[in-house]
C-alpha positions in Angstrom: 107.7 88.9 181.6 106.3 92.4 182.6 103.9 90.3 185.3 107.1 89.0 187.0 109.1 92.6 186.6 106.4 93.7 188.1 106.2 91.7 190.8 110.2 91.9 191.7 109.6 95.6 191.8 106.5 94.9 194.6 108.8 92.5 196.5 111.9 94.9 196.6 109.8 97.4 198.0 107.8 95.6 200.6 111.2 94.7 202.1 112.2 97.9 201.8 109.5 98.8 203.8 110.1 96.2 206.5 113.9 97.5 207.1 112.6 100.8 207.5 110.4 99.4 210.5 112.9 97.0 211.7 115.4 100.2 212.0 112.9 101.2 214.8 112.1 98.0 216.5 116.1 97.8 216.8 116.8 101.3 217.8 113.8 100.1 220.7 115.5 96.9 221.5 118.4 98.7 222.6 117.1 101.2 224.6 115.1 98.1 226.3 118.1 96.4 226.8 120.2 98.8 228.1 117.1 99.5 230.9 117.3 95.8 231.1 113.7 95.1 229.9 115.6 92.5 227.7 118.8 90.3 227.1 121.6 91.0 225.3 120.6 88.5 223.1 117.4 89.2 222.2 118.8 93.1 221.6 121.4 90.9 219.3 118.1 88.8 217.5 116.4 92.2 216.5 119.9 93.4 215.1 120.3 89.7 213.3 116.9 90.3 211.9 117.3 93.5 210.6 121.0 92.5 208.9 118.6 89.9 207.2 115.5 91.6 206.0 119.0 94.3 204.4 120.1 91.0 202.4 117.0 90.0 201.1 116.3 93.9 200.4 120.0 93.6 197.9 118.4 90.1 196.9 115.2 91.4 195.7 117.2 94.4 194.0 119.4 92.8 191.9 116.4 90.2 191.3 114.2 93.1 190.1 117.4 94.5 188.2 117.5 91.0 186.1 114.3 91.0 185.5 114.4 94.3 184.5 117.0 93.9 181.9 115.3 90.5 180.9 112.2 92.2 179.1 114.3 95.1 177.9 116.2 92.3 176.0 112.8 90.3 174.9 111.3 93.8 173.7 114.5 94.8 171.8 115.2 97.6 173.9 118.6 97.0 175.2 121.1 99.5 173.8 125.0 99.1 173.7 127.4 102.0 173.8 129.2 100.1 170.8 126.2 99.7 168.9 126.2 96.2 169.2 122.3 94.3 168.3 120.6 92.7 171.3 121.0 89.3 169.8 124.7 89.7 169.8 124.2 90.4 173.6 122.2 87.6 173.9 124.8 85.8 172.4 127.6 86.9 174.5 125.6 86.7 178.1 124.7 83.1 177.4 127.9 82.7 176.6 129.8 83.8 180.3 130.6 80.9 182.0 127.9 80.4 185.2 129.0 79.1 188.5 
């Protein structure tokens, strides 16, 4: 469990890493296309590209995020404000009705 936490954390931060690049190869594109080096569309591509390296930057997030709060719950280490046991979370999560 801590292999895959682990490995979500890798993952979200790669792709952090590749936005932060794309944010240049964008900012390039459009200084290319407005010397008309390239099309519209391919300014447009690099801007498409960059919106999806940003989702799967939130997808690899809230993956990490689960994951996290997975092996907080399989080592007992989940708190509640109320004072309520991790099993009784466990309960109540399994519980909520999944679309």
């Amino acid at each position: 469990s801590s292999d895959v936490c682990s490995s979500d954390l890798q993952n979200w931060a790669t792709l952090t890493e590749s936005a932060a690049l794309l944010v240049n190869v964008v900012a390039d594109a459009q200084t290319r296309a407005q010397a008309g080096v390239i099309t519209q569309q391919q300014y447009r591509d690099s801007q498409n590209d960059l919106a999806q390296v940003r989702r799967q930057v939130i997808d690899a997030k809230l993956q990490y995020a689960s994951s996290l709060a997975a092996l907080q719950l399989a080592v007992g280490a989940v708190e509640a404000g109320d004072g309520a046991k991790a099993e009784t979370l466990a309960a109540l999560f399994r519980s909520l009705p999944s679309r």
